[in-house]
Structures are given as C-alpha cells and as structure tokens.
MIRO-613885 format. One line per field, with one value per residue (C-alpha): residue in one letter; x negated, y, z. Coordinates in Angstrom, 1 decimal, m for minus. Layout:
# MIRO-613885
res	[A/...]
u	[X/...]
v	[Y/...]
w	[Z/...]
# end
This chain:
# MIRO-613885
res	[X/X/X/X/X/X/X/X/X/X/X/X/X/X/X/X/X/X/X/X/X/X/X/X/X/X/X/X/X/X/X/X/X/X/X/X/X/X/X/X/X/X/X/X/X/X/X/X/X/X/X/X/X/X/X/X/X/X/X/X/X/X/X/X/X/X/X/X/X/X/X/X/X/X/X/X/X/X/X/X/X/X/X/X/X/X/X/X/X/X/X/X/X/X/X/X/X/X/X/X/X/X/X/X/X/X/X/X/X/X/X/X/X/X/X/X/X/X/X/X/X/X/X/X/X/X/X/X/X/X/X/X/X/X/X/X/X/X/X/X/X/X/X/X/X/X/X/X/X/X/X/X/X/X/X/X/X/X/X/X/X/X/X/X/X/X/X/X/X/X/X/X/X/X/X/X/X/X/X/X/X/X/X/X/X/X/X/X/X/X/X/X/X/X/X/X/X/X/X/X/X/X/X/X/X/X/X/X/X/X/X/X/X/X/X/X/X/X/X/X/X/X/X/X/X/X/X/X/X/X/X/X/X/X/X/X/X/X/X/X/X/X/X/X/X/X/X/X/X/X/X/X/X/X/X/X/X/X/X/X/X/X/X/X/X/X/X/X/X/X/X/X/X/X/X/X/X/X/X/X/X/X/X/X/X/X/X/X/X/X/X/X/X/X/X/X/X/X/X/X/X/X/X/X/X/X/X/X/X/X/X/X/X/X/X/X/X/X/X/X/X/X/X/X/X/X/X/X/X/X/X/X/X/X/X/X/X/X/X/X/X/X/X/X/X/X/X/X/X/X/X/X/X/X/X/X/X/X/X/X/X/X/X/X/X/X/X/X/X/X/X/X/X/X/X/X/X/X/X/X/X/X/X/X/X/X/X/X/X]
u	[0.9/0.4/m1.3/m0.6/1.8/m0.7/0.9/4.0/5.2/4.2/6.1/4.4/5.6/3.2/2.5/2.2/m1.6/m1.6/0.2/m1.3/m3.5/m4.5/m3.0/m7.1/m8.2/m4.8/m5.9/m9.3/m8.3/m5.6/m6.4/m10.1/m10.2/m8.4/m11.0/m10.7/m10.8/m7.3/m5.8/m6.3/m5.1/m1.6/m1.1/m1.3/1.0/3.3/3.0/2.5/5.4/6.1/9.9/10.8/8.7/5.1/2.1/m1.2/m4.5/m4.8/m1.2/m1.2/1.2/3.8/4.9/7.7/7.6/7.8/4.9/5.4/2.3/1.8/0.4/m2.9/m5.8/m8.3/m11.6/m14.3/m16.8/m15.0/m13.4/m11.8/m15.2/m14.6/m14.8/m17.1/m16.2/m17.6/m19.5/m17.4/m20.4/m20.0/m15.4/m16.9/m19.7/m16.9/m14.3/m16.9/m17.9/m14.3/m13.4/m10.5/m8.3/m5.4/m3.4/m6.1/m9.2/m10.8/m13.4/m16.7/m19.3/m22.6/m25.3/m28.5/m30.7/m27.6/m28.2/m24.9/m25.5/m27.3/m30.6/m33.3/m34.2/m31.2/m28.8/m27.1/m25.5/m22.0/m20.4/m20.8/m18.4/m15.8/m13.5/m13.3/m10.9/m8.6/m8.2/m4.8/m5.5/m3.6/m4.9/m7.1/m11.0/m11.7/m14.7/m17.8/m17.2/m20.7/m23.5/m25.8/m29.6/m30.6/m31.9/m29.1/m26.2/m22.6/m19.7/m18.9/m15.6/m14.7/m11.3/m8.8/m7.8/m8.6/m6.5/m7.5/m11.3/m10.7/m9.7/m12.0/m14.5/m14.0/m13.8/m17.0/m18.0/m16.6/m18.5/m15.4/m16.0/m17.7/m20.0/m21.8/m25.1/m27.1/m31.5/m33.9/m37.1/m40.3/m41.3/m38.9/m38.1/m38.9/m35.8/m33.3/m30.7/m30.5/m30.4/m33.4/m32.9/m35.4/m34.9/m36.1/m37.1/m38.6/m42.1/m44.2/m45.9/m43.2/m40.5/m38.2/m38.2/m39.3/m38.6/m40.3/m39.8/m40.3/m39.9/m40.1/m38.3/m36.2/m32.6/m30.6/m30.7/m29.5/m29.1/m27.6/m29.5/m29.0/m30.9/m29.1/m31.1/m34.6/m37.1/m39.7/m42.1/m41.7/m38.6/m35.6/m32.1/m30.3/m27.2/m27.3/m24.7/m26.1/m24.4/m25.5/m26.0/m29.4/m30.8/m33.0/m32.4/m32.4/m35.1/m37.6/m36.1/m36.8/m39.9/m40.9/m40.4/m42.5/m40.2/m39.8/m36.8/m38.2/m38.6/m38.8/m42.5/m41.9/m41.9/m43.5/m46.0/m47.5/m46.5/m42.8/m43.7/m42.8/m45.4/m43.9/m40.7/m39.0/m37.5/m39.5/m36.1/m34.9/m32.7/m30.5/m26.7/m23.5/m21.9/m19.1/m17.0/m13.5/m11.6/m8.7/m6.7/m4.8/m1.8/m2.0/m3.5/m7.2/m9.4/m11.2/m13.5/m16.3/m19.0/m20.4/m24.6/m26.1/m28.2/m31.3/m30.3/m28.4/m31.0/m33.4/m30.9/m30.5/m34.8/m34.9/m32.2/m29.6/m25.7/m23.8/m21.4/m23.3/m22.4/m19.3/m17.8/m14.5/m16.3/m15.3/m11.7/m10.1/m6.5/m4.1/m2.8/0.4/3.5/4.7/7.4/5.4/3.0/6.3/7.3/3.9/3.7/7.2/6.3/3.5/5.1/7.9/5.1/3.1/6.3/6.6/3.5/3.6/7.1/6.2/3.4/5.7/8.5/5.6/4.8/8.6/8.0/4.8/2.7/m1.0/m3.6/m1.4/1.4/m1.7/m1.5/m5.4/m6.4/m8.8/m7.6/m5.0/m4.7/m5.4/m2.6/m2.3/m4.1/m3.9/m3.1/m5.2/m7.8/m11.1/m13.6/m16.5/m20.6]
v	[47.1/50.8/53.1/56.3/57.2/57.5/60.4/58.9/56.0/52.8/49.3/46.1/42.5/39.9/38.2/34.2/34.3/36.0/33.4/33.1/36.2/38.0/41.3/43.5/41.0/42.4/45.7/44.8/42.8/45.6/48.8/48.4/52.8/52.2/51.4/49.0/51.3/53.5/49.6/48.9/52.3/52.0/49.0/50.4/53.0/51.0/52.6/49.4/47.1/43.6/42.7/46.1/44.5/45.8/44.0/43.1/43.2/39.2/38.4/36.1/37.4/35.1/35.2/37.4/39.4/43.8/45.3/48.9/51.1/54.4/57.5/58.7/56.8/56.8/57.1/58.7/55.8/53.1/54.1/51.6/50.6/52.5/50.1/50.3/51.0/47.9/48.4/45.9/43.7/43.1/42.3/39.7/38.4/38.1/36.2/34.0/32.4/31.2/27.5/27.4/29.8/28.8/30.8/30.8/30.8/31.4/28.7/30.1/27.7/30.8/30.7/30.0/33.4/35.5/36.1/35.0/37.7/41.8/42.5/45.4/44.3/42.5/44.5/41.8/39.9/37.6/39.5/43.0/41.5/40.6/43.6/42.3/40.3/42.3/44.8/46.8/49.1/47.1/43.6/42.1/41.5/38.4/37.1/34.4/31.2/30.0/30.2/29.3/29.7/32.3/29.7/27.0/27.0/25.8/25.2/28.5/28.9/32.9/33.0/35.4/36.5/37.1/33.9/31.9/32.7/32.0/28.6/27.5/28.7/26.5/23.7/24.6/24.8/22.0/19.8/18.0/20.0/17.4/19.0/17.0/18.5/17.3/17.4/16.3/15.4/14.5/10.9/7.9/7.4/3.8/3.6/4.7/5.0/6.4/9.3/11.9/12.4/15.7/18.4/21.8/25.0/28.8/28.3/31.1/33.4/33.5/36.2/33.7/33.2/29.6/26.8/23.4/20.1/20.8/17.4/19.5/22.8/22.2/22.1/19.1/18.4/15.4/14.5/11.8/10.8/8.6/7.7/7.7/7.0/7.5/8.2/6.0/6.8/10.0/11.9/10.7/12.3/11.9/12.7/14.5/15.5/17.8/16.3/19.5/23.1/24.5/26.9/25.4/21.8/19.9/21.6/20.7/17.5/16.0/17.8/16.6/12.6/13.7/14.0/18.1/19.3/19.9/24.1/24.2/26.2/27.7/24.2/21.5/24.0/23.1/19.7/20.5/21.5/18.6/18.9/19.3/21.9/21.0/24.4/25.6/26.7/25.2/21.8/22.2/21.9/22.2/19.9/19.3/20.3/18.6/20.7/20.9/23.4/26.3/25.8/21.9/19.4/18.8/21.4/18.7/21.2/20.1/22.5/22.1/22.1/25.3/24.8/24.4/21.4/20.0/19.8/18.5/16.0/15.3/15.4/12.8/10.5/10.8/10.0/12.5/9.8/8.0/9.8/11.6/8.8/9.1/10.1/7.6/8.5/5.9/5.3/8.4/9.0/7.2/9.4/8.5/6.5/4.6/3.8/2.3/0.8/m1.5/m2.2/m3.6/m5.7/m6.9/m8.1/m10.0/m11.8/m12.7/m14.1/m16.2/m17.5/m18.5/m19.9/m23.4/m24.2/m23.6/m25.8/m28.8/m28.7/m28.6/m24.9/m24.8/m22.1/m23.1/m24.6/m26.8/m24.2/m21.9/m18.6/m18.1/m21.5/m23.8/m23.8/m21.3/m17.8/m14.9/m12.6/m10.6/m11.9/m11.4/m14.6/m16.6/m14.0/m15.6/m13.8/m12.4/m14.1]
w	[m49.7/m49.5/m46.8/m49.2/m46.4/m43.2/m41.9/m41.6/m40.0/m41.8/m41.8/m43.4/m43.8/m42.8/m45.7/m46.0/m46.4/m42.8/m41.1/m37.6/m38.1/m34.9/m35.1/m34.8/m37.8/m39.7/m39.4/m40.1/m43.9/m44.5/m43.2/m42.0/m42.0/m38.8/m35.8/m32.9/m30.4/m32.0/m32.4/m28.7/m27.7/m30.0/m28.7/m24.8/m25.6/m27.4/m30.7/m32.5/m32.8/m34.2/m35.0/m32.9/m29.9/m28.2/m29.4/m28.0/m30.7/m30.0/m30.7/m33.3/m36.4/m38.4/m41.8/m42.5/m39.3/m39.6/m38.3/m37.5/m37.3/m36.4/m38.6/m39.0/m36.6/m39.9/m38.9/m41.4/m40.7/m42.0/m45.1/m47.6/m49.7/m52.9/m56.2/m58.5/m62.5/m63.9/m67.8/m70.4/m70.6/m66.7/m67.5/m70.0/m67.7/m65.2/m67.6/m69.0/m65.9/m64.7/m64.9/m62.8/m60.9/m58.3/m56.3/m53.6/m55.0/m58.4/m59.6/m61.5/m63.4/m62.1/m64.7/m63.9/m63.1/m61.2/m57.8/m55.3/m53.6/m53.8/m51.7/m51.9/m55.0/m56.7/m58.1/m60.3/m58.4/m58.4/m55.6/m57.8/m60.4/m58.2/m58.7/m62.4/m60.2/m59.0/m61.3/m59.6/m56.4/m54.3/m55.1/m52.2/m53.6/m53.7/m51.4/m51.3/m49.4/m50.0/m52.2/m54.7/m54.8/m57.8/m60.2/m59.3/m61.3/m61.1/m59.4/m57.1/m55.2/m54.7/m52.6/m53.5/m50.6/m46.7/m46.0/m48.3/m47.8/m43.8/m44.7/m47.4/m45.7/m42.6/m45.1/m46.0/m42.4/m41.2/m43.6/m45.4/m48.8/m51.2/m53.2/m56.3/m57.8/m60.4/m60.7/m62.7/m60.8/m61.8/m61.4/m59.8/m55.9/m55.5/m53.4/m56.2/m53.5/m49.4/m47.2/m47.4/m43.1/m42.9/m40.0/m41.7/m40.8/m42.1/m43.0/m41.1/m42.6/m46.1/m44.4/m44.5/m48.1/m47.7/m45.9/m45.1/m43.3/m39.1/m37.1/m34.0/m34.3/m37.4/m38.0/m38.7/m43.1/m45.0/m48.2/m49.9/m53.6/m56.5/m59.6/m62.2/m64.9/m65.8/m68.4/m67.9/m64.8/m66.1/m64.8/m63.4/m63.4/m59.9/m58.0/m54.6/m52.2/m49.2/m45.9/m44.0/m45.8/m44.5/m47.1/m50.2/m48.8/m51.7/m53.2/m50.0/m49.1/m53.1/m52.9/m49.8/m51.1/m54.1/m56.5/m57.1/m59.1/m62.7/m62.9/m59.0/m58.8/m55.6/m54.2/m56.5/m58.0/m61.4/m60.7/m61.1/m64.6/m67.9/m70.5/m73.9/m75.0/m71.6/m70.2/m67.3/m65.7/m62.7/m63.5/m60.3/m60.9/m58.9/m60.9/m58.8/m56.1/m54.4/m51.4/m49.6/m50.7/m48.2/m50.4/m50.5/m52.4/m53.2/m55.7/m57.6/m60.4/m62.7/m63.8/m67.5/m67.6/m69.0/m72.2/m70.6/m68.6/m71.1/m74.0/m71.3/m70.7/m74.2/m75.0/m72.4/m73.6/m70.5/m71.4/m69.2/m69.1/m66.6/m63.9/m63.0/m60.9/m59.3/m55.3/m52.9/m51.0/m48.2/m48.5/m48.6/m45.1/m44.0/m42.6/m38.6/m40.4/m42.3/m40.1/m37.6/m40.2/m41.0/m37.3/m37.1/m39.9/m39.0/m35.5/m37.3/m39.5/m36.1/m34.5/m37.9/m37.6/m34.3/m34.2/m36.2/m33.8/m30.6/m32.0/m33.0/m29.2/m27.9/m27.0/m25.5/m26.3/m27.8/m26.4/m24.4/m23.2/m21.7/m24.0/m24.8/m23.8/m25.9/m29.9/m29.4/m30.0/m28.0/m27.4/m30.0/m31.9/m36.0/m37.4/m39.9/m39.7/m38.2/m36.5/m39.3/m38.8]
# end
C-alpha cells in the first residue's frame, strides 16, 4: 500500500487481514497521520467512498472492496512512527530468537534477561527489534500479543499484522490459548498435583512492581501444577499452566505454597537460592504454547531451555523427556451433517433394540404395554446403558 500520493486522490483494496474492519480502525492501522476528527468529516461530506458508495467510520469493511479516500487530511501530531536503523548485532539478535513463523504470526524462543517490552529505564527490549521484521517500507510491523516477565524465557507470539494481532490477541483474552511453562522450585508440594486457587493483587507500598496474594481485594488467579520429577526433598521440576493471566502469577502463587521458583529473589528471597554451582538465574520457562490460528488450524510451538535451565536440569538429573505430553484435546468437532447423521443412527439402533421385546409380548410395549412402567424403559431412553452409582 502506498500513501506517497496524499495530494491526490487515493484508492486502496481492503485486504483479507481487514476483513470486517471498521472503516476509523482502517485508517487508524494504515494511515494513522489521518485523525479522527478529518475521518468523520469525509465521511459527512461524502468524500470517502466504499465500492463507489458513502461510508460511515463504523461501517464494517470486506475483503476485496475499493476504498476511495480523499487527498491530504495529514495531521502533524500523528505522523507514521519513523523506524529505527537497527545495529547488525540487533538483525542477528532478531533472527536468532525465531522458532517458527506463519503467515500470521512469527514465533520467538525470548532469552532470558530481555525485557518484552521498553520503560524509563529499559531500552532493550523485544518490541525494539521488531522492524528486523519487516524490513521493506511498506510491510506492516509486526506487534506483541502478550508478554513475558524479564527473567522468563520462551515461547513469545509477535503477530504480523493488524489482523492477525486482533485475533490472537483475543485468543489470548478469551483464555483458550494453552500455554505450557516449565519451573524448578525449591523443595516438593506434598500434593504433587491440583489447582493453586489464589486471588492476587499490587502489594502497597512496591509502585506496582510487586504483587501478593489479597483474599479480599484481589483479582481472580489460578494455576494448574505438576510434579514432574524431583530431586530428593530438595527441588522439584514441575509443569504449570496459568488458567487466568494476572501479572507475575506463577511466581507468587508457587511462592506463596512454599515452593519459590529457583533464581526467583524478588519473591522467595535467599530461600529461592540452591547451594552449590546452580545458576542463580530465574528457572521460569514458556515451554509451550498451542493456538488457534486466524488462518486455520492450531499453532502448536515448543521452546528449547536456555543453558542455564538446562544444565540445572541436567546437575539435578531431570530427563526432559518426561514431560512434553501430548495436552489433553476432546474429540475434533463434528460437521451439521455428521452430527444428523449419528442421530439417525442411533434412532434406527434404539428401534432395533426395542423391536424383540415388543414382539416377545405380542406388541405390548414394556412393563406390561405401559411405556415407562416397572422394568421397562423410559422413553428415550439409551439402551443397555444403566444408570452410573
């Protein structure tokens, strides 16, 4: 797409990835110069036209439709963020980190010690090596969907464009991402399986750089654990899939059963520290992650451990091989036709079933011709399927 021509009229084709776009959130992925306020007042007058027809800013687009819009309307507050030339040590920081890319997103394995994310004091950062990218003008940068803590490393899903970050991100959202980490903990739950059902909230007087377990005021936060295995009374390697996403909850919930993450000082203290060569780095790992895919199909991607983690793993005598279980998945949904289809069978194999007993009583229905009578069946009724104790 190119917006060289802004003094002239402009025409655009709505591009797959903006199916169902509103036409103001158009503007604002593709030509974000232009403000809301010049949007709403082309679109009063007319000037902006979809398929040769007036449009309204909520009009929802569709693929292949002509947009027509009008020159100029660039406003000097909201320039096109200008890119930033990235050193060849960034490009190969960038191309390192890649596990997996799709036509939707592109799948990084983040090292532990790179902030997701910039702040007043980070200036390395995942999201400042995303232009690495999209290296032509006109490619769209790619964007977070979620994030990692600083020390946590892993699996971390970038999408590649507007569209495809809209959706994953309400996959993410909506809770039906499955996301797999790995920890190392000191000591062993003596439940080695369960739900760690905590409410947490920002611990006063930290800025909001820590949180801790709040029965009262916290929000919702549960985790799902597993031992794996264990060394000794030691440490313990365990799996742990977050049902809800609050920040740092797997770090407070395991430290909040007494087992802190090995390397977690801000929450276990000296106590989250092994004696011996153990690494004091945190061993938190997004090991895996499985989504639905905008294009179709399920993005199933498995990070590899980072050295510290892994020789931990190794120091303590833990086969990787352990783990890594296919995740639980119910049967694959059945089409409309299907599903008519195993309904009409199992009617025919009801009437089967019932047929010999109607002919033994010369056509009387069970339970001496009373449908639902003592010793026969209910209607409808599944036959030769007694009730569970």
């Amino acid at each position: 797409m190119s917006t060289d021509a802004s003094r002239e009229v402009r025409q655009f084709t709505v591009a797959p990835d903006d199916d169902g776009v509103r036409l103001d959130r158009w503007f604002k992925r593709h030509l974000p110069q232009i403000g809301f306020a010049t949007i709403g007042k082309w679109a009063r007058t007319g000037q902006i036209r979809v398929d040769g027809k007036r449009a309204k800013p909520d009009d929802r687009l569709q693929a292949g439709q002509v947009l027509r819009v009008p020159p100029g309307g660039e406003s000097p507050h909201r320039k096109p963020r200008a890119r930033r030339e990235l050193t060849a040590e960034e490009l190969s920081q960038a191309e390192d980190m890649v596990i997996r890319t799709t036509p939707s997103a592109i799948v990084l394995n983040k090292p532990p010690g790179l902030a997701t994310q910039g702040g007043s004091k980070t200036t390395k950062h995942v999201d400042g090596l995303l232009d690495a990218y999209a290296p032509g003008e006109d490619d769209p940068r790619p964007r977070l969907v979620h994030r990692l803590d600083k020390d946590t490393s892993g699996v971390l899903l970038v999408a590649r464009t507007p569209g495809s970050a809209a959706s994953y991100s309400k996959r993410f959202s909506g809770r039906s991402a499955k996301k797999i980490y790995w920890a190392l903990v000191v000591g062993v739950p003596d439940v080695r399986e369960g739900t760690i059902d905590a409410p947490l909230a920002k611990q006063p007087g930290t800025g909001g750089e820590k949180m801790h377990v709040d029965e009262e005021n916290g929000q919702a936060a549960k985790t799902r654990y597993r031992v794996v295995d264990s060394a000794g009374k030691k440490a313990c390697w365990v799996e742990l899939e977050p049902l809800t996403g609050r920040t740092h909850q797997l770090r407070v919930h395991l430290a909040a059963i007494g087992h802190p993450i090995v390397g977690d000082g801000k929450y276990g203290g000296q106590d989250a520290m092994l004696t011996g060569s153990v690494s004091r780095k945190m061993h938190l790992h997004a090991r895996r992650l499985i989504i639905d895919q905008p294009e179709g199909g399920k993005l199933d991607v498995t990070a590899d451990l980072p050295e510290h983690f892994a020789a931990t793993m190794e120091q303590l005598g833990f086969d990787p091989a352990l783990s890594d279980a296919e995740p639980e998945r119910g049967p694959p949904e059945r089409s409309k036709a299907e599903k008519k289809q195993a309904a009409r069978q199992h009617a025919k194999q009801y009437r089967r079933a019932q047929r010999g007993p109607r002919r033994a009583r010369g056509g009387a229905g069970p339970g001496g011709g009373k449908p639902g009578g003592k010793g026969g069946a209910k209607p409808g009724a599944k036959p030769g399927r007694g009730r569970k104790r």
